[in-house]
C-alpha positions as CSV (number, residue, x, y, z in Angstrom):
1,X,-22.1,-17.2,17.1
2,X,-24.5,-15.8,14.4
3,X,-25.8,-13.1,16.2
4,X,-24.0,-10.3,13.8
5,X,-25.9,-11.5,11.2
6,X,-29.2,-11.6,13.1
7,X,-29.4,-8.0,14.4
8,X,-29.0,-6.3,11.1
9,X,-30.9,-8.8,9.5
10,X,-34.0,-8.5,12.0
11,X,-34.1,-4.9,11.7
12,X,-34.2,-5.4,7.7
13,X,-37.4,-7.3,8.0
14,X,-38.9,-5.0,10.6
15,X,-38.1,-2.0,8.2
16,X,-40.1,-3.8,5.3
17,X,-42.8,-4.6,7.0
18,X,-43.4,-1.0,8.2
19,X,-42.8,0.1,5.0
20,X,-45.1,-2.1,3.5
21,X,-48.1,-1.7,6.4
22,X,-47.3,2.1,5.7
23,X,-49.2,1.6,2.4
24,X,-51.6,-1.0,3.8
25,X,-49.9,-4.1,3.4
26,X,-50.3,-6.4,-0.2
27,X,-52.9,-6.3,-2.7
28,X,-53.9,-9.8,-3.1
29,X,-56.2,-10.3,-5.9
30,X,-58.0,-13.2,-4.4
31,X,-59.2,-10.9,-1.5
32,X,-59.6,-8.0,-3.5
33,X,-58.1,-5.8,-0.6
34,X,-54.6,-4.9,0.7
35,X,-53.5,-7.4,4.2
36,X,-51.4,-6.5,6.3
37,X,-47.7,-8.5,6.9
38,X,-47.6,-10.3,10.4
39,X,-43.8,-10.4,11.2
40,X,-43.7,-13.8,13.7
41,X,-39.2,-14.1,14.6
42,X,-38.1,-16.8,16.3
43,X,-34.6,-17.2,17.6
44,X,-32.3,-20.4,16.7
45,X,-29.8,-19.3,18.9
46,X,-27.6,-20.2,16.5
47,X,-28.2,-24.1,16.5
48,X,-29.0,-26.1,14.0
49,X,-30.9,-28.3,15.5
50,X,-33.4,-25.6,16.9
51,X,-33.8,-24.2,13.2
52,X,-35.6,-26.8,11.6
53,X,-37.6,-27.3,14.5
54,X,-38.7,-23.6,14.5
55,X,-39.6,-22.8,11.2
56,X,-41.8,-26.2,11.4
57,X,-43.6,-24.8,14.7
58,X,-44.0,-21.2,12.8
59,X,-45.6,-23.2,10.0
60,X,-47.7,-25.3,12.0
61,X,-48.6,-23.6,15.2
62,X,-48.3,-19.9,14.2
63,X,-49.5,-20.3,10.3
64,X,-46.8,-18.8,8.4
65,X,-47.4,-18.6,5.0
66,X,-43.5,-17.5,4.0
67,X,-40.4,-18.2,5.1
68,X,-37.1,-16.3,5.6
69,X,-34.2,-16.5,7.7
70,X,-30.8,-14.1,8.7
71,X,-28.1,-16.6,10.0
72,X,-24.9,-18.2,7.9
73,X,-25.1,-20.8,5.1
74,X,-25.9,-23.8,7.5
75,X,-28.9,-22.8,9.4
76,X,-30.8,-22.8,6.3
77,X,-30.5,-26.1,5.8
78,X,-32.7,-27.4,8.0
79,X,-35.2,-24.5,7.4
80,X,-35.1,-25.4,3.2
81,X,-36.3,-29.2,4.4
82,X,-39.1,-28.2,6.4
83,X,-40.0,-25.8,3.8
84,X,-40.0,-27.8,1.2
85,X,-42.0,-30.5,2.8
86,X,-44.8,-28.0,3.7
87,X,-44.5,-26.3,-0.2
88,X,-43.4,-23.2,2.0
89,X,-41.5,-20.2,-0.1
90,X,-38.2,-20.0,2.0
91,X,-36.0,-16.9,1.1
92,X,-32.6,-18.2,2.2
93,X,-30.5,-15.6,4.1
94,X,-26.3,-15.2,3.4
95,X,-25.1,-18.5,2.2
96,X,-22.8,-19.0,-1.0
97,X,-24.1,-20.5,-4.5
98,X,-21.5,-23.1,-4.8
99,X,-22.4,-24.5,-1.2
100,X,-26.0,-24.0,-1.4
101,X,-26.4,-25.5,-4.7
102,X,-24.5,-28.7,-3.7
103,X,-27.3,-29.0,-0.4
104,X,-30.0,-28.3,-2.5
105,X,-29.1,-31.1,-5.3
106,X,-28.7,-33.6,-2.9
107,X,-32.5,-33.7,-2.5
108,X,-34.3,-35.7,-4.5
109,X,-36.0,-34.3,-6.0
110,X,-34.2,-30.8,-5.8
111,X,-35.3,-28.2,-3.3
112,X,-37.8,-26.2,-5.5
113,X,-38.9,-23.7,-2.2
114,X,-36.0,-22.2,-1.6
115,X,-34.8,-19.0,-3.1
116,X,-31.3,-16.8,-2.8
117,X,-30.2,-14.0,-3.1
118,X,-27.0,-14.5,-2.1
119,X,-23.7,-14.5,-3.5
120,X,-21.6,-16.6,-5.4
121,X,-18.1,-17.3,-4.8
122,X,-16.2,-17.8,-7.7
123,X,-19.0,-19.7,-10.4
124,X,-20.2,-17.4,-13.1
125,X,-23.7,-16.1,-13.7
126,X,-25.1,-18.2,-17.0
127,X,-25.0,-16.8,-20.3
128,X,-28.1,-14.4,-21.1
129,X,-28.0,-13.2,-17.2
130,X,-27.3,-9.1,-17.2
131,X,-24.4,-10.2,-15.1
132,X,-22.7,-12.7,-17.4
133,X,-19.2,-11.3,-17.6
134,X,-19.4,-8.6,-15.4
135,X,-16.5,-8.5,-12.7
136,X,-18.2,-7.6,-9.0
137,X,-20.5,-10.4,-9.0
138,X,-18.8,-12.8,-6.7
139,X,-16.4,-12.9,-3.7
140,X,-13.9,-13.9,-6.1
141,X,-13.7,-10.8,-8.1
142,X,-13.1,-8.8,-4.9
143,X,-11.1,-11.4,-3.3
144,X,-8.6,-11.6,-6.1
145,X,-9.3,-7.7,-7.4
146,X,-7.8,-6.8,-3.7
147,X,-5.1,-9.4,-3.9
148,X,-3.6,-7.9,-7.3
149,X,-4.2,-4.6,-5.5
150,X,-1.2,-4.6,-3.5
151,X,-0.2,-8.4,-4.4
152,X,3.6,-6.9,-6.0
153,X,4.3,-5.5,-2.4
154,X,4.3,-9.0,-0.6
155,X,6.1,-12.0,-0.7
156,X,2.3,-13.9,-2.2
157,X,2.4,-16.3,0.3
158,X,-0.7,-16.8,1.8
159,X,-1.9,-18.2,5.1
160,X,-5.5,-20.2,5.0
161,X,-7.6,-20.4,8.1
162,X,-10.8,-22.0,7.8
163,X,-13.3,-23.8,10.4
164,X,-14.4,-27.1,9.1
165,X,-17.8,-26.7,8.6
166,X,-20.0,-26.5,5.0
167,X,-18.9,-22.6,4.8
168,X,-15.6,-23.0,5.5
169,X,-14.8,-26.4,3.9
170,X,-16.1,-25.1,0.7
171,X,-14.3,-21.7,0.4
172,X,-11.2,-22.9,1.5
173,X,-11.2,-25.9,-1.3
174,X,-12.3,-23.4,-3.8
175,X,-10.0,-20.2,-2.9
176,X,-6.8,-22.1,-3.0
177,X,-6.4,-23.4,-6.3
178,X,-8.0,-20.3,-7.6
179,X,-5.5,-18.0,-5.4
180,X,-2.8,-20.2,-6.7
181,X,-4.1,-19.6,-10.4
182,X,-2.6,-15.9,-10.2
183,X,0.7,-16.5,-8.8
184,X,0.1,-17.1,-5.1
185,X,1.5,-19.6,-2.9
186,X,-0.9,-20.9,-0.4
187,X,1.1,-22.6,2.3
188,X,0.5,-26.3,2.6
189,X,-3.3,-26.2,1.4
190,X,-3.2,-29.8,-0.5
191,X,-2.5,-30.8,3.0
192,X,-5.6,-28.6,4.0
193,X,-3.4,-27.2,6.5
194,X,-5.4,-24.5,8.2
195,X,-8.9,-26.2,7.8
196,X,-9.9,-27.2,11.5
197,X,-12.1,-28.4,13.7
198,X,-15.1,-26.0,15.1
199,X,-13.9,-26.4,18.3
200,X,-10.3,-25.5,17.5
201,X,-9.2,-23.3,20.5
202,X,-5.4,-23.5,20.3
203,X,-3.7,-22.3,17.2
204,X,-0.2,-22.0,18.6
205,X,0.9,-24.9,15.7
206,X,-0.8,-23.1,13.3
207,X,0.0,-19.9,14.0
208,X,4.5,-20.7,14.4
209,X,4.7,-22.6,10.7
210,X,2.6,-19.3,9.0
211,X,5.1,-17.2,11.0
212,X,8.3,-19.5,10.2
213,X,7.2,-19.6,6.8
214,X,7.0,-15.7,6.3
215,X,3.1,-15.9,4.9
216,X,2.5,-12.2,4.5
217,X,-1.0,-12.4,3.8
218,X,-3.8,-14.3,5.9
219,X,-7.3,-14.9,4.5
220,X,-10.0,-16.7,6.8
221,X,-13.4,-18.2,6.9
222,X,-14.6,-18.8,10.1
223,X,-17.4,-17.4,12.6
224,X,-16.6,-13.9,14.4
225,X,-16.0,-15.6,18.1
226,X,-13.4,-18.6,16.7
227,X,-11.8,-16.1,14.7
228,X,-11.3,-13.5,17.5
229,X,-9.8,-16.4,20.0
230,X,-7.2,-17.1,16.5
231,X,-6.2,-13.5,16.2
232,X,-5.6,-12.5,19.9
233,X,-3.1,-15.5,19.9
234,X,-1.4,-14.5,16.6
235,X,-1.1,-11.1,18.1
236,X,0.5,-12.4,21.6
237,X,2.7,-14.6,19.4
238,X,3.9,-12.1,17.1
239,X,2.4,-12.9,13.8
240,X,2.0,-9.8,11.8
241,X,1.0,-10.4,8.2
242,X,0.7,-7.2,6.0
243,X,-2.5,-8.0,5.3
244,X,-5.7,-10.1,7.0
245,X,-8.9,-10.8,5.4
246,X,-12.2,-12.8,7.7
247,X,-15.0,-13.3,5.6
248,X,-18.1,-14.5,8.1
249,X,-15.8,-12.8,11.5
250,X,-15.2,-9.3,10.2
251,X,-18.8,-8.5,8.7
252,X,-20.3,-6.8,11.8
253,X,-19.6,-3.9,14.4
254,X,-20.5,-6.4,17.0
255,X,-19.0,-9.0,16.4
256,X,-15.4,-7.0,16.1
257,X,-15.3,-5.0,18.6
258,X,-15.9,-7.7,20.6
259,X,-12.5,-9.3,19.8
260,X,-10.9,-6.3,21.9
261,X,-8.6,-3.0,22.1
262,X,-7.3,-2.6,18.3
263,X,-8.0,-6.0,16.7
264,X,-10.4,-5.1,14.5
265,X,-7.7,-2.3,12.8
266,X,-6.9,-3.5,8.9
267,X,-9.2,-6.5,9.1
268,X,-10.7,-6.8,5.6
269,X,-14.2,-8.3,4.5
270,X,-16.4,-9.0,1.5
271,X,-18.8,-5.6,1.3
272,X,-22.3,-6.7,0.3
273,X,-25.1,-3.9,0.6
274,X,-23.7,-0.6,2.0
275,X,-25.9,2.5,2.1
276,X,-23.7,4.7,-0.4
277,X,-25.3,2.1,-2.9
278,X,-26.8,4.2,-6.1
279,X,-29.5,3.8,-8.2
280,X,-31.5,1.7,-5.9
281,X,-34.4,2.1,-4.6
282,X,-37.1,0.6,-1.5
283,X,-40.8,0.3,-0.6
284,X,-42.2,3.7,-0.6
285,X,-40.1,6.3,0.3
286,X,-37.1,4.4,1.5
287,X,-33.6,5.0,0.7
288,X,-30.5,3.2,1.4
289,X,-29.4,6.2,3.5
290,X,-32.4,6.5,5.0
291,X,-32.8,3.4,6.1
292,X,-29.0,3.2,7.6
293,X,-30.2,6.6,9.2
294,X,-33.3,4.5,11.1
295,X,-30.5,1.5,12.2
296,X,-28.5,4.8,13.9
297,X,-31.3,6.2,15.4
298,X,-32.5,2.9,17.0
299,X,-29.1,1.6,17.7
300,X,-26.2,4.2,17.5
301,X,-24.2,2.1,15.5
302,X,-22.5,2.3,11.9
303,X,-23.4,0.6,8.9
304,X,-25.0,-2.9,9.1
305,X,-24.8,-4.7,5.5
306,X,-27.2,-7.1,6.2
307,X,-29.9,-4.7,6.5
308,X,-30.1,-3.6,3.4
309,X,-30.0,-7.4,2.2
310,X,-32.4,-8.8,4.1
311,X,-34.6,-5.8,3.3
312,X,-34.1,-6.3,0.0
313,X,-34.9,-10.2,0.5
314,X,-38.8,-8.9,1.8
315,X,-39.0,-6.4,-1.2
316,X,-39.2,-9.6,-3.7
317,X,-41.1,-11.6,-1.6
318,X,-43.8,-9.3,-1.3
319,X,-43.6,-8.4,-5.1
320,X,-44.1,-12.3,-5.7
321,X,-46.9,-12.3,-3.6
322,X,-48.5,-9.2,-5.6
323,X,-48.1,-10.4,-8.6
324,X,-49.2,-13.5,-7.4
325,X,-52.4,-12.6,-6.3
326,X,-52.8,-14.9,-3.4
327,X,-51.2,-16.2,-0.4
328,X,-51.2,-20.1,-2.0
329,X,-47.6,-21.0,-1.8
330,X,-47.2,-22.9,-4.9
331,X,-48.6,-19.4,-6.8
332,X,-46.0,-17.3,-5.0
333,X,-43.3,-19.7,-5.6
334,X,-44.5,-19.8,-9.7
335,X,-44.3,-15.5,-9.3
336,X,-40.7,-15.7,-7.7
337,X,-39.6,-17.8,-10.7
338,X,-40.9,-14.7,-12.4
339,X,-39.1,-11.8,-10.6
340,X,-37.0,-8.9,-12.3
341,X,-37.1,-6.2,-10.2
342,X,-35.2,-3.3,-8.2
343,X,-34.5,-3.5,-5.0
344,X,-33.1,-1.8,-2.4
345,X,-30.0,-3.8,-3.1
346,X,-29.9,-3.7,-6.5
347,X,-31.6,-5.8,-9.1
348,X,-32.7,-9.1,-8.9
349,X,-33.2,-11.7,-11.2
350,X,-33.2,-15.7,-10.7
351,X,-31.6,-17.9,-12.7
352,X,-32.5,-21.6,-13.5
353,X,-31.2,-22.6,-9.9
354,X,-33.1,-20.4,-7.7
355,X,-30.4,-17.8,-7.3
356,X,-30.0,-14.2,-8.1
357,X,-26.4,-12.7,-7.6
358,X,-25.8,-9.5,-5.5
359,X,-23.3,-7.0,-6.5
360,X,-19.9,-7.6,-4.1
361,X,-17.1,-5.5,-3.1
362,X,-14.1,-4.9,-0.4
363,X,-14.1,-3.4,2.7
364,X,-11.9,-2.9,5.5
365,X,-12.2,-2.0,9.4
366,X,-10.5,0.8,10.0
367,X,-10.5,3.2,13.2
368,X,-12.6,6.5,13.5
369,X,-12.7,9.0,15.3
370,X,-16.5,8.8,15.6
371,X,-18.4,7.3,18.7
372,X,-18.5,4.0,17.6
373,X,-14.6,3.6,17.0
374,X,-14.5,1.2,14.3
375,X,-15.7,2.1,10.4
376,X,-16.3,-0.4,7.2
377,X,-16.0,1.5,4.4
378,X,-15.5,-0.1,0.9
379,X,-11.9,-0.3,-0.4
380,X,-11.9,-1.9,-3.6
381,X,-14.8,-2.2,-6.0
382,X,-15.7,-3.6,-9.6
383,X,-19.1,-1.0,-9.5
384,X,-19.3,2.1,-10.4
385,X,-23.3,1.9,-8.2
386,X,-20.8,0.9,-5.1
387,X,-18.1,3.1,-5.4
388,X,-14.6,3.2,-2.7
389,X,-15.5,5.2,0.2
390,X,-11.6,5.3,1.6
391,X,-8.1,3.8,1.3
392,X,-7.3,0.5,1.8
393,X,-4.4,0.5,4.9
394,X,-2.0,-1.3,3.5
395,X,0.4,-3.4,5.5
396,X,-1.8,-3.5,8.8
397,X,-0.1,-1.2,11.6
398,X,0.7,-3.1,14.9
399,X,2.3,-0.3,16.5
């Protein structure tokens, strides 16, 4: 059910590690010599009980020195252990501070391996960060940006539909109050109405007291196959809110289209890296157009956003490395403690928790006339580096 996040991310190591052998790998002080980066993937298929299991047989049998991974929140998890058992650097892949941070304190003592750069839902970056203060720095200041966009021109009731799992659980529990906080109503949510089991696959009950109760606006968080089975039903049963947002389900080309015929029209998403990003930069010569031009040519399709973030996950692991001056994991990880630097996704910079904040803005799915049908261009944005690339469509068209 991860998948989308795995072919975009893939491709965003693969295009590091060219980059990087382009130039003869890293200088490592120790050896006095540039090596060469082995990429070693191995696929989870998605299951957690696999992950942990893999990255221990990559450390083990096929000597990994560094970690990273390209699923949701959960599959690093089980990763994060097994790195932090072997004193393995582990560069977490998508997963949200607030959710992250409550895994990683659970340890005792915390997880000191692991390191984000991910995104934050609604907790602010610390005081002194370059980002303290600045709107476009979590999914909440897009969210609720968007909301207030075209919030006057509905009724601001709002239907939640989560799956019960650490993602969903946690965004659901944090969006409500903080949708409520600016005048929305979100139907029955102290009742967690909405929040449901993984393997949820009728949502007729849901589905007739959102439509009963008018709810105008549905927001989601839930993986791209559950959320395809939720919307074909809605659409059969005539629920048409104005406007639908599926963080997690609407971030890839795959992964919509794959719901069927015009689903995918006015489905909105959180925008993380996107290829008109400014002022940014990658290893050698790379751009962020011209890497989104090397995705097209391999696989005819539009933008990916997690290639540019996963990318940009290799970029700081190598400059840790670097500036380490040796492959000795405990160095690297004192480096990465270290990092400032720009990125093909912006800058990054860790805070006390092991986390560095990526920039965040809107998009929406909207239908091309292009070979590949279905575009994701940003909608709504706090940065002027990530500017809107079109209209939001606003209500959704069922015709």
């Amino acid at each position: 059910m991860y998948a989308g996040f795995g072919e975009g991310a893939v491709f965003g190591m693969e295009a590091a590690v060219e980059d990087i052998n382009k130039q003869g790998g890293i200088y490592i002080e120790e050896y006095g010599r540039k090596i060469p980066v082995k990429l070693v993937v191995a696929d989870n298929e998605s299951d957690l009980s696999k992950a942990g299991t893999l990255a221990e047989d990559l450390i083990l049998r096929d000597k990994v020195k560094f970690l990273m991974t390209t699923g949701a929140l959960e599959v690093n998890f089980p990763i994060a252990r097994v790195a932090e058992r072997y004193k393995v650097p582990f560069m977490i892949g998508p997963g949200p501070y607030e959710s992250w941070q409550a895994m990683r304190m659970e340890a005792d003592p915390p997880w000191k391996y692991t390191w984000g750069v991910s995104f934050a839902i609604a907790t602010p970056s610390p005081e002194g960060d370059f980002r303290h203060d600045t709107p476009g720095y979590s999914m909440f200041d897009a969210w609720l940006g968007a909301l207030q966009f075209f919030g006057d021109e509905t009724n601001k009731k709002i239907a939640l539909l989560a799956s019960d799992d650490q993602d969903g659980r946690g965004w659901y529990l944090a969006f409500a109050p903080t949708a409520e906080s600016i005048g929305m109503e979100t139907y029955h949510s102290d009742e967690q109405f909405g929040l449901v089991p993984m393997d949820t696959t009728d949502f007729s009950a849901l589905i007739g007291k959102w439509k009963a109760d008018n709810c105008e606006l549905l927001w989601s968080n839930c993986p791209a196959p559950f959320f395809g089975t939720f919307w074909r039903q809605a659409r059969t049963l005539g629920y048409q809110p104005k406007q639908v947002f599926a963080t997690r389900a609407g971030l890839f080309y795959t992964d919509v289209t794959a719901w069927g015929g015009d689903l995918p029209q006015g489905i909105c998403n959180e925008m993380f890296w996107n290829p008109s990003i400014e002022g940014t930069h990658g290893i050698g010569d790379t751009t962020a157009v011209s890497l989104h031009e090397r995705w097209f040519e391999a696989t005819g399709q539009p933008m990916h956003q997690i290639m540019g973030w996963i990318y940009a996950d290799a970029q700081v692991l190598f400059d840790a490395i670097e500036r380490a001056g040796s492959l000795d994991g405990e160095k690297v990880n004192a480096a990465l403690a270290q990092t400032d630097m720009m990125t093909i996704y912006h800058r990054v910079v860790f805070d006390k928790d092991q986390y560095s904040r990526i920039p965040v803005t809107f998009g929406q799915w909207q239908k091309t006339d292009k070979p590949w049908v279905w575009d994701n261009p940003i909608v709504y944005s706090d940065h002027d580096f990530m500017p809107t690339t079109a209209e939001m469509i606003f209500p959704i068209p069922y015709d």
